[in-house]
C-alpha positions in Angstrom: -12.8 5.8 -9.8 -10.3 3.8 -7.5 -11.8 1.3 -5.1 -9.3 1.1 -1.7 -9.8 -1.1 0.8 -8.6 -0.9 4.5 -9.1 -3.9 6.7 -7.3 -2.8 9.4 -7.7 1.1 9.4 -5.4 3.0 12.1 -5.0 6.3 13.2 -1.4 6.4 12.7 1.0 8.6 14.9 4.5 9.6 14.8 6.9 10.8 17.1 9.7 13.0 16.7 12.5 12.2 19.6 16.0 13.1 19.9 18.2 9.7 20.7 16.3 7.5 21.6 16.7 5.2 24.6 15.0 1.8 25.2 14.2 1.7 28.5 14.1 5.6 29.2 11.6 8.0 29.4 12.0 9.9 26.0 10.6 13.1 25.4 8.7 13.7 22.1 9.6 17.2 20.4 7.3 16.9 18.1 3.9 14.5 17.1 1.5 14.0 14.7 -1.8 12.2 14.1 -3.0 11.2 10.6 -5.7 8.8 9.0 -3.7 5.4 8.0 -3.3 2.3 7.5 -1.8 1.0 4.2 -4.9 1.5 1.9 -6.1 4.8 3.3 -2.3 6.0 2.3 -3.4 4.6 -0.9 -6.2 6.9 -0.7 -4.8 9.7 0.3 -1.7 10.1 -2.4 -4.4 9.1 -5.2 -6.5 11.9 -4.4 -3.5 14.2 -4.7 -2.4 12.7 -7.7 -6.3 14.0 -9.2 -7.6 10.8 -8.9 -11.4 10.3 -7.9 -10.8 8.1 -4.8 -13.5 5.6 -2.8 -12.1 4.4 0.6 -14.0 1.3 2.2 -13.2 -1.3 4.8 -13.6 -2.1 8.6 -14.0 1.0 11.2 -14.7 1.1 15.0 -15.1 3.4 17.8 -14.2 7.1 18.5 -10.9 6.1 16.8 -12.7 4.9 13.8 -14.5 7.8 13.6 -11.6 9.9 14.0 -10.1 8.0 10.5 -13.0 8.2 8.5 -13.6 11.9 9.6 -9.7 13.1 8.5 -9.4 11.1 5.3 -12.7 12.6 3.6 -11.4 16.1 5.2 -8.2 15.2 2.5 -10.9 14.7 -0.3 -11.7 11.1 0.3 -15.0 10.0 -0.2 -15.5 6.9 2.3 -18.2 4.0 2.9 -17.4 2.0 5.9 -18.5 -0.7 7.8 -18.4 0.2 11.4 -17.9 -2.3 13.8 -17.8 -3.1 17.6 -14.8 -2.0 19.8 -11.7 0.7 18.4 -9.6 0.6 15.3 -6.1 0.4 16.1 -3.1 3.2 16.3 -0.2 2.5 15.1 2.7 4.2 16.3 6.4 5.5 14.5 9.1 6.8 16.8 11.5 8.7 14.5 15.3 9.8 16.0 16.1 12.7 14.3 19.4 12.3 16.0 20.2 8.7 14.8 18.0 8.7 11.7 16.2 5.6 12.4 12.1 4.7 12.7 10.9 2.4 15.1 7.4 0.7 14.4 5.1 -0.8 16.9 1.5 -1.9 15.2 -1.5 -2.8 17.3 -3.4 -5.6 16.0 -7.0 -4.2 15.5 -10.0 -4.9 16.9 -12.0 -8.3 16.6 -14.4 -8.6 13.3 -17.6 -11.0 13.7 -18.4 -13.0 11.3 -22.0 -11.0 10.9 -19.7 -7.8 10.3 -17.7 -9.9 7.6 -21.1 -10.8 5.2 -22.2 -7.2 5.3 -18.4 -6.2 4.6 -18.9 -8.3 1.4 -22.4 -7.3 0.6 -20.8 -3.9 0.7 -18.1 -4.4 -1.1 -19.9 -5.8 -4.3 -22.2 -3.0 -4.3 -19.0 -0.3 -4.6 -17.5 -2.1 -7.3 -20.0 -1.0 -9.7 -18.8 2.9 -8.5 -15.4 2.0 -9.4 -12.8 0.8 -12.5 -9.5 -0.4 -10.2 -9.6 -2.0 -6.4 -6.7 -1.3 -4.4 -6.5 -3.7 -1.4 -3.9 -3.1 0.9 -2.1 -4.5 4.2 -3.1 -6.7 7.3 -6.3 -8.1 8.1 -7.7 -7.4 12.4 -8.7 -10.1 14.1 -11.5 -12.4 13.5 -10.8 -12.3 9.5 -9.3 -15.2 7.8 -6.4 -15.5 5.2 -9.3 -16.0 2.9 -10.9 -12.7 2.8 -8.4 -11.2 0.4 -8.8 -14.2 -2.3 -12.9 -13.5 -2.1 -12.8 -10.1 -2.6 -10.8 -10.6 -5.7 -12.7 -13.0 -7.4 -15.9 -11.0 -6.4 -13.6 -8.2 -8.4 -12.7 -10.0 -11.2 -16.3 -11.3 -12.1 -17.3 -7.4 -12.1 -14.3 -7.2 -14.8 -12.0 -4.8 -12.4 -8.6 -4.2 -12.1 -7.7 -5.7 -8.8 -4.4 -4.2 -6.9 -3.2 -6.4 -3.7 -0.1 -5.4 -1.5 0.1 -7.7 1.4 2.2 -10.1 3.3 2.7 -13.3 4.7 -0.2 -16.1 4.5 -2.2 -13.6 3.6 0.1 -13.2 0.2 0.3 -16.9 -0.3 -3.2 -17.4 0.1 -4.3 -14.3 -2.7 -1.9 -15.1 -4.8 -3.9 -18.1 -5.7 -6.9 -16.0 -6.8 -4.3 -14.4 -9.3 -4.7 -10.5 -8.8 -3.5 -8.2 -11.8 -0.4 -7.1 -9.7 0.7 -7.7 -6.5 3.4 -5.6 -5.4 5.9 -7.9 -2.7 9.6 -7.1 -1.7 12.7 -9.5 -1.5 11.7 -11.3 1.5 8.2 -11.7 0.2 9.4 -13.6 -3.0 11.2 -15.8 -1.0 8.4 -16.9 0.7 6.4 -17.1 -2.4 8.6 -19.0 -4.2 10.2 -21.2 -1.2 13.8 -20.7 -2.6 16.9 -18.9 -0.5 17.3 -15.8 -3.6 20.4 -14.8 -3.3 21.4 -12.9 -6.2 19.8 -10.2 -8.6 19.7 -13.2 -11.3 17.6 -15.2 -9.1 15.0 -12.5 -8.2 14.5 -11.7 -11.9 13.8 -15.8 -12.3 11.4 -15.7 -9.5 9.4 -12.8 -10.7 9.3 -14.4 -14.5 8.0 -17.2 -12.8 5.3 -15.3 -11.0 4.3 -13.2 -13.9 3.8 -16.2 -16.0 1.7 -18.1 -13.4 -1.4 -16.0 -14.0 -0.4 -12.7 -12.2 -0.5 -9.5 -14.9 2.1 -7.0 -13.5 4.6 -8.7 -10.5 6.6 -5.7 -9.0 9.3 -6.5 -6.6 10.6 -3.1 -4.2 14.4 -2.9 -3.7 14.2 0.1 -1.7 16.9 2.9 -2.5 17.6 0.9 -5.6 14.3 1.8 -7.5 11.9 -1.6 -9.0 11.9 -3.9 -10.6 8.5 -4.7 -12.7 7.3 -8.1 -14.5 4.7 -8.0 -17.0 4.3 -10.1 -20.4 6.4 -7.5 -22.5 9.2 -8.0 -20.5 11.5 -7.2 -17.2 11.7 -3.2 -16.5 13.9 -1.9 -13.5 13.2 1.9 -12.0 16.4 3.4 -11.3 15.5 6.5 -8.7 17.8 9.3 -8.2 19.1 9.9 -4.8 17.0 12.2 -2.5 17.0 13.5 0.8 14.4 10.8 2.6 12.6 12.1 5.2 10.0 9.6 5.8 9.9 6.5 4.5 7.0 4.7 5.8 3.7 4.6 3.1 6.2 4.8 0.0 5.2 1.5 -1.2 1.9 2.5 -0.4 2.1 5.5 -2.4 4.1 3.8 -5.3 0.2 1.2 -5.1 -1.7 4.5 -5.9 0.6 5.2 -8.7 0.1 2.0 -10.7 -3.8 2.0 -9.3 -3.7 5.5 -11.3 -2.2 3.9 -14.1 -4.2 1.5 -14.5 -7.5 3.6 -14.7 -5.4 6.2 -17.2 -4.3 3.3 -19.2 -1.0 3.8 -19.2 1.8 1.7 -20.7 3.9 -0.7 -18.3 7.1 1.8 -18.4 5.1 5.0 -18.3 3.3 3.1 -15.3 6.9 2.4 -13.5 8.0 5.9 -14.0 4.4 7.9 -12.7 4.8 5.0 -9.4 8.2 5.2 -8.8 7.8 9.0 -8.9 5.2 9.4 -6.7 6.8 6.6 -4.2 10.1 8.7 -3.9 8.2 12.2 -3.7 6.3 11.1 -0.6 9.8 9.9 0.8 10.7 13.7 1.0 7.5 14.5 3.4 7.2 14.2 6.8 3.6 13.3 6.5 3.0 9.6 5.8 0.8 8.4 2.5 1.5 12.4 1.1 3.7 13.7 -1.5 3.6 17.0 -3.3 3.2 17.3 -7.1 6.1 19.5 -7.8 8.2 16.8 -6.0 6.7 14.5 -8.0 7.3 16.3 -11.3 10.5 17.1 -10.7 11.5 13.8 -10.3 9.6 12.0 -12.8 11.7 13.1 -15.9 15.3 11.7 -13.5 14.0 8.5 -13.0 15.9 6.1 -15.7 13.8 3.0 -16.8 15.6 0.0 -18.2 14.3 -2.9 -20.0 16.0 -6.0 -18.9 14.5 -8.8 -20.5 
């Protein structure tokens, strides 16, 4: 089983609006609401991909509710803690006219400290449910940079796989606790590393360097141009054919619950690149964010070229 965690649940909603105008009132032609947040996307594309999927994290309010009620309708099991106030919505405006997204991300409701300790009483119980932990995005407020780096030791002394796809200080500070992969794009390495990467060269350096510091599988996103994956047999890039993209918010998400999957399945590092990067660019082709449909999937698992580098 596959452990998620969602800090910062949100019921996500996207808008479908023709040109849109800052400053304007813009009409929405079409909208949808959906469970989200980066590790219930996570969730939801493991489940599809047959995976037996445990969702956990924070949870508040009518909205919170709402979340935990439409991930287990998609096959989700869930054990939450639920907490004072409303979990967050997160909204994408998409211009079907221009072709561009536009994000705006609430921060989340405030976490007491008392809702913290049960959060990792909780949290140590699950892990004996489970084989891989999948922790995913921001943290709401009241939580520290330091929550991530707990929860993964408290992973690792119960022998799990541990998965962490994050950002900013919170990425400095876990990286520290050396996770089996973390998962960060260009921009991300930069600030790991504290060097100005300019070239391909560089970025294959940095993620050596990462790899070797503790971390078992480094993979860096370059967006339309596939992967690019450290682990101690070598440097492997994903090479992804080009697809009509529909949506592309939750693909990194969904490429998580691919190597989460492959890590339970045991696969090898290329196969693992491959079934990711497969299920990443299949849920690019959906409307819905943190879904993909196997027959997408399939089709484009066997056109996705895997290169050893190194």
């Amino acid at each position: 089983m596959i452990l998620t965690v969602t800090l910062n649940a949100a019921i996500d909603k996207r808008y479908v609006v023709e040109n849109y105008q800052v400053g304007e009132v813009n009409r929405v032609k079409e909208c949808a609401y959906v469970a989200g947040g980066k590790g219930l996307n996570v969730s939801k594309t493991a489940t599809i991909a047959g995976a037996q999927v445990l969702a956990t994290g924070f949870a508040g309010g009518h909205a919170g509710a709402y979340i935990i009620e439409a991930v287990e309708k998609q096959g989700v099991a869930t054990d939450f803690i639920q907490v004072k106030g409303e979990s967050r919505s997160c909204i994408n405006i998409y211009d079907s006219v221009n072709k561009t997204q536009t994000e705006f991300l609430e921060p989340g409701v405030v976490v007491s400290e008392e809702e913290q300790r049960a959060f990792y009483l909780k949290f140590d119980q699950l892990l004996a449910k489970c084989d891989v932990v999948a922790m995913s995005g921001s943290v709401p407020k009241g939580v520290g940079t330091d929550m991530y780096p707990k929860l993964v030791e408290l992973a690792k002394a119960a022998g799990k796989k541990i998965i962490v796809d994050t950002s900013g200080a919170l990425l400095e500070e876990v990286v520290k606790a050396k996770p089996n992969m973390i998962k960060p794009n260009i921009d991300e390495i930069r600030l790991l590393t504290g060097k100005q990467i300019l070239d391909r060269g560089e970025l294959i350096e940095a993620g050596i360097e990462l790899q070797k510091s503790g971390i078992e599988r480094v993979v860096i996103s370059l967006g339309a141009d596939g992967s690019l994956m450290f682990v101690e047999e070598g440097v492997y890039q994903a090479i992804v054919p080009k697809i009509d993209a529909v949506n592309t918010v939750g693909c990194g998400d969904c490429m998580t619950a691919g190597f989460a999957i492959s890590f339970e399945r045991g696969m090898s590092p290329e196969e693992a690149l491959r079934f990711a990067s497969a299920t990443s660019a299949a849920s690019a082709m959906r409307e819905e964010t943190g879904y993909f449909v196997k027959e997408d999937m399939e089709a484009l698992f066997d056109q996705i070229e895997i290169k050893k580098l190194r």
